[in-house]
C-alpha positions as CSV (number, residue, x, y, z in Angstrom):
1,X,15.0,2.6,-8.3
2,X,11.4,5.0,-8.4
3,X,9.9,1.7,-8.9
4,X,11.0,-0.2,-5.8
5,X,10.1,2.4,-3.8
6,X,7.1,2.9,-4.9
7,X,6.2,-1.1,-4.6
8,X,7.7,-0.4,-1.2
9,X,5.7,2.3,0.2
10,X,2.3,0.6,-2.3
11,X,3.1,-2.4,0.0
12,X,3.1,-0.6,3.7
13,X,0.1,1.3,3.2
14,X,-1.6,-2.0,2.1
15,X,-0.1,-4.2,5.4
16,X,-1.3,-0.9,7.7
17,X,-4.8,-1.0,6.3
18,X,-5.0,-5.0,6.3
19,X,-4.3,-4.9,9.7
20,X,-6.5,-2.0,11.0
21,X,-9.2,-3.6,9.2
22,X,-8.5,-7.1,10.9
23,X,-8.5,-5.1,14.3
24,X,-11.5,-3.8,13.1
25,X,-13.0,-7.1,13.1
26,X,-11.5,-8.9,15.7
27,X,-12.8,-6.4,18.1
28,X,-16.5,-6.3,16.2
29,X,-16.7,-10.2,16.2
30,X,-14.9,-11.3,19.2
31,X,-15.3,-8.3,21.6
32,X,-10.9,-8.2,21.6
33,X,-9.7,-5.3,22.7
34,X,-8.3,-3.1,20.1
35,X,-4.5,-2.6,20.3
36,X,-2.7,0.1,22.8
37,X,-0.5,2.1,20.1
38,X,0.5,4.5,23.1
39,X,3.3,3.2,24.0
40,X,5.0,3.9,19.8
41,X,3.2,7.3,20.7
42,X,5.2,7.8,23.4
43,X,8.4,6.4,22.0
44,X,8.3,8.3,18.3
45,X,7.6,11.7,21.0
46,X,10.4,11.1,23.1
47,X,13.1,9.9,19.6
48,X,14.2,14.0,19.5
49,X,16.1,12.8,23.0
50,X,15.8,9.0,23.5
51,X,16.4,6.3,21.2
52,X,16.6,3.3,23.7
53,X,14.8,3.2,27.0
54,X,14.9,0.6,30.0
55,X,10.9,0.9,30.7
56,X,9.0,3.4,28.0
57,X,6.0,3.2,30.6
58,X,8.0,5.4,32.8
59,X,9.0,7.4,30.1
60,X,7.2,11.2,30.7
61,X,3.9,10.6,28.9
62,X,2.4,12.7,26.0
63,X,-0.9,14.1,25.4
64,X,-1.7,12.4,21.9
65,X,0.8,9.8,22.1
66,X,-2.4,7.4,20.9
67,X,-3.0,8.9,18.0
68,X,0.2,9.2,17.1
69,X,1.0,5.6,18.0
């Protein structure tokens, strides 16, 4: 059991790093804009009150809710 999770958590880190690296370079190479993580930000803030919400724009917004996005 360890060892699927392991592969499991091995495999996401790998996936989030392939993919910041490819944002990376899509931005570098092709001047495209880097993505807008706010709006996970703003959704892992608000998941204490709010699961599901209509519009998470309208959602009151968070100081660092890029970062953590």
């Amino acid at each position: 059991m360890f060892d699927v999770i392991w592969r499991s958590v091995a495999i996401g880190i790998g996936a989030t790093l392939l993919m910041d690296i490819w944002a990376v370079f899509l931005n570098k190479a092709f001047a495209q804009p880097r993505p807008n993580w706010g709006p996970v930000g703003r959704w892992v803030w608000h998941l204490r009150s709010k699961v599901f919400h209509d519009d998470i724009g309208e959602a009151a917004p968070y100081a660092h809710e890029v970062a953590l996005g």
